[in-house]
MARDO-227464 format. One line per 10 residues: number of its first residue (from 1); their letters; for each residue x, y, z of N, C-alpha, C. Coordinates in steps of 0.2 Angstrom, whole numbers, m for minus. Layout:
REM MARDO-227464
NUM	A	X Y Z X Y Z X Y Z; ...
***
This chain:
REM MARDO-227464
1	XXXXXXXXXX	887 588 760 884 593 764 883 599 760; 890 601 756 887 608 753 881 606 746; 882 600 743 880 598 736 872 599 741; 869 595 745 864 596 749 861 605 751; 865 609 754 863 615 756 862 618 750; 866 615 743 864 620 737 859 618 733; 855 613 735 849 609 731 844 613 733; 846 609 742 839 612 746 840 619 750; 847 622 751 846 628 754 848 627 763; 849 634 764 848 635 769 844 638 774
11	XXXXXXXXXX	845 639 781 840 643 783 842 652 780; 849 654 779 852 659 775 848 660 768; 846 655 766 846 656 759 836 654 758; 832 654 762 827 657 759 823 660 757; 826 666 760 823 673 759 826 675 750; 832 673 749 834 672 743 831 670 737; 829 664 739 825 656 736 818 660 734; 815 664 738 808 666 739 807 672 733; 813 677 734 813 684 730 815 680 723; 822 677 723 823 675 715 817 672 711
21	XXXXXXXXXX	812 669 715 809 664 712 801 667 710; 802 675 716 795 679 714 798 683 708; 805 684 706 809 688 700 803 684 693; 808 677 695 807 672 688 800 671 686; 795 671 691 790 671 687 786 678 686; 788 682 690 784 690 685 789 691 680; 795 687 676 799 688 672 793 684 667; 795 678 668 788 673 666 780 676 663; 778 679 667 771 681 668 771 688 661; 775 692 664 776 698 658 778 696 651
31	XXXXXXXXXX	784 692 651 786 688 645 782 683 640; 778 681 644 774 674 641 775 674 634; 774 682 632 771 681 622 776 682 619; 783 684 622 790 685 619 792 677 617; 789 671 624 791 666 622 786 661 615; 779 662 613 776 662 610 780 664 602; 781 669 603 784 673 596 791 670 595; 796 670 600 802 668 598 805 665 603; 806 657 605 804 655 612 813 654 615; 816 659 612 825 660 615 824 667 619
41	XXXXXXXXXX	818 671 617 819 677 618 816 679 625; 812 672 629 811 673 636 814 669 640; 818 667 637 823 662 641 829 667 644; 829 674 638 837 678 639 832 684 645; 828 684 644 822 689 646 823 690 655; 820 681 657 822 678 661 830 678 666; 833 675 659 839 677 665 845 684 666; 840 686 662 844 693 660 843 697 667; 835 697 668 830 702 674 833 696 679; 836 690 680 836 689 685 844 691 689
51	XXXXXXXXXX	848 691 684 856 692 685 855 699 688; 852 705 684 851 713 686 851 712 692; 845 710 691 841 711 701 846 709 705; 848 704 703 854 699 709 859 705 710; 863 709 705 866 713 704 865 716 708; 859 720 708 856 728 712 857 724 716; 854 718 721 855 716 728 859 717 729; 864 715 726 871 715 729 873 720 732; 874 726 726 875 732 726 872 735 734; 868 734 731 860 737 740 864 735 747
61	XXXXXXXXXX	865 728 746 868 725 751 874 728 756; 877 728 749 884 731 750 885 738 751; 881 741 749 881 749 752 880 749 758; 874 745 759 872 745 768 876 743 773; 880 737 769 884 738 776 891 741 777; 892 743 769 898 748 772 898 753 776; 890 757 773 888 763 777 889 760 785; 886 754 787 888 752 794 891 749 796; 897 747 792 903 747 795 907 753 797; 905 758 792 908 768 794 914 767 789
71	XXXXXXXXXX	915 761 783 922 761 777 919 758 772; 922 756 768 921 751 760 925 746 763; 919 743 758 920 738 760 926 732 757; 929 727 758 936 724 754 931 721 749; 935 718 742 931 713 739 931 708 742; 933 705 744 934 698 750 923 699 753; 924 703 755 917 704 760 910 705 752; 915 709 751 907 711 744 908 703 739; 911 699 740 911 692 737 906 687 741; 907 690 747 905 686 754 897 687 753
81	XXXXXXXXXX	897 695 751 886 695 749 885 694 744; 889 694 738 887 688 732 884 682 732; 889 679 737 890 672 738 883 671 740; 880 673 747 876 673 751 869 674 748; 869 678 743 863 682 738 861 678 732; 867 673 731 866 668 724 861 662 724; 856 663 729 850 660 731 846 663 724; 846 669 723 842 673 718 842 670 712; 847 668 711 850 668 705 848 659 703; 850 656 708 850 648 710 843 648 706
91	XXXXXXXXXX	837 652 711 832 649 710 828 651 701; 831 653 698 831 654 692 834 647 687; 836 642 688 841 637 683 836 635 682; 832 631 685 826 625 683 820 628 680; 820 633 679 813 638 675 820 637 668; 825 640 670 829 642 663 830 636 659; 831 633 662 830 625 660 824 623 656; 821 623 659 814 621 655 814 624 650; 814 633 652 812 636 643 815 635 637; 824 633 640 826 632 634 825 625 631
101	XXXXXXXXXX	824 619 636 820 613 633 813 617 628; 810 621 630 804 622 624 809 624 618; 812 629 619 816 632 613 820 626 609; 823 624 612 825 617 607 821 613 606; 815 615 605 809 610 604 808 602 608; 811 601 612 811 594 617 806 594 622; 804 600 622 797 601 627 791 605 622; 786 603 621 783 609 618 785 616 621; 784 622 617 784 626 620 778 630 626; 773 628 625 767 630 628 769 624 634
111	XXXXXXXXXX	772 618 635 773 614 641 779 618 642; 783 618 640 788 622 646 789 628 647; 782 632 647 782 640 650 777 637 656; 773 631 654 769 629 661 771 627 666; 777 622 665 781 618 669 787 622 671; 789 628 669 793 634 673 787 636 678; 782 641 677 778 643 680 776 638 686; 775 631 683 773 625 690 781 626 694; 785 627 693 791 625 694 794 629 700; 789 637 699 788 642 701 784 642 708
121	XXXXXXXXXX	780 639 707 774 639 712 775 633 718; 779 627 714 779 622 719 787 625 723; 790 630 721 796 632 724 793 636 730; 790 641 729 787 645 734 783 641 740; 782 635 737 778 631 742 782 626 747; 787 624 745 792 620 747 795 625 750; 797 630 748 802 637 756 796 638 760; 791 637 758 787 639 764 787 635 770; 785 627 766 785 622 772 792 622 776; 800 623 770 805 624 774 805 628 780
131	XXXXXXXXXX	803 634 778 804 641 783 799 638 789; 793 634 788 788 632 796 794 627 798; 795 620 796 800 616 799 805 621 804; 808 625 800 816 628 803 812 632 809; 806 633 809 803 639 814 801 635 819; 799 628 817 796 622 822 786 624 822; 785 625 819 778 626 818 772 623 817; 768 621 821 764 617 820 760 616 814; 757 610 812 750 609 805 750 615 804; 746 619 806 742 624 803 745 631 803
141	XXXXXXXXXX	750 631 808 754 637 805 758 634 799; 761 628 797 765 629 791 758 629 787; 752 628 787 747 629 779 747 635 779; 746 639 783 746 647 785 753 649 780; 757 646 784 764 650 779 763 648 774; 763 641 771 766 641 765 759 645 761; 754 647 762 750 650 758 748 657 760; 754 659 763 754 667 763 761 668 758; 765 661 759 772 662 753 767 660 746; 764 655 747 762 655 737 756 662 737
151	XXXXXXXXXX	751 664 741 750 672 739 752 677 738; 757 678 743 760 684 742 766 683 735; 767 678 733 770 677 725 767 677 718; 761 674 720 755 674 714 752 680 712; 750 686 718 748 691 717 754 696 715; 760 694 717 764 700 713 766 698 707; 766 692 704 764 688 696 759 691 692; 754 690 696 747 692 693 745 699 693; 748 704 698 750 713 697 755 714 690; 761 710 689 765 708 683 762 709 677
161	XXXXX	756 702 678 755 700 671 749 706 667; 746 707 675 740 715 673 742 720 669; 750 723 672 753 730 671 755 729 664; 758 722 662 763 722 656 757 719 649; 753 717 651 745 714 646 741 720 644
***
């Protein structure tokens, strides 16, 4: 059961699944020519900006709820929204995966910046349909969700790939 919730996730994990997976590919999207040039250098690119962000989540997380708890928080607790946040992180392994299969050359490099990026997009697409199932949602509400989760990902990729080109 747990080897299962950490393949596929839970209903907890995602909103986690969805952010880490919008990180990896504006990580992706900005980086592309770093991996072109030197293809270890978007691999570290990637999990670098992705471990930060997880970081600052945590931190964010953990402010907030000490502020509303009204103390600080124990480690025990601030482990507990690690734990719970490590969706972000998760959803970054099979993009890292790939890029470094290009970097070792076992992937072309130009196929394994694709096949992160598919990797990417079929992930947003799969949490969507998860999130209609968990909500109970009919046909067309889940094509509604999952293409308001693969839009609203694509377009923050594609603002990414404008700013940083």
């Amino acid at each position: 059961m747990r080897l299962r919730s950490l393949v596929l996730g839970t209903r907890a994990t995602i909103s986690g699944t969805v952010y880490g997976t919008i990180v990896v590919l504006a990580a992706l999207a900005a980086g592309g020519n770093a991996f072109q040039l030197h293809p270890w250098r978007l691999d570290v690119i990637v999990a670098v900006t992705v471990v930060v962000l997880w970081l600052a989540h945590v931190y964010a997380h953990g402010l907030g709820e000490s502020l509303g708890l009204g103390r600080r928080l124990t480690v025990s607790e601030l482990t507990n929204i690690a734990r719970r946040e490590s969706a972000i992180v998760l959803a970054a392994v099979a993009p890292i995966v790939l890029l470094t299969l290009g970097a070792l050359g076992v992937l072309g490099e130009r196929a394994a910046l694709r096949l992160a990026l598919g990797v990417g997009v079929v992930t947003l697409a799969v949490q969507g349909v998860r999130y209609a199932r968990l909500e109970r949602l009919n046909p067309v509400a889940t094509g509604i969700s999952v293409a308001i989760n693969l839009g609203i990902g694509l377009i923050i990729v594609a603002l990414e790939a404008f700013v940083s080109h």
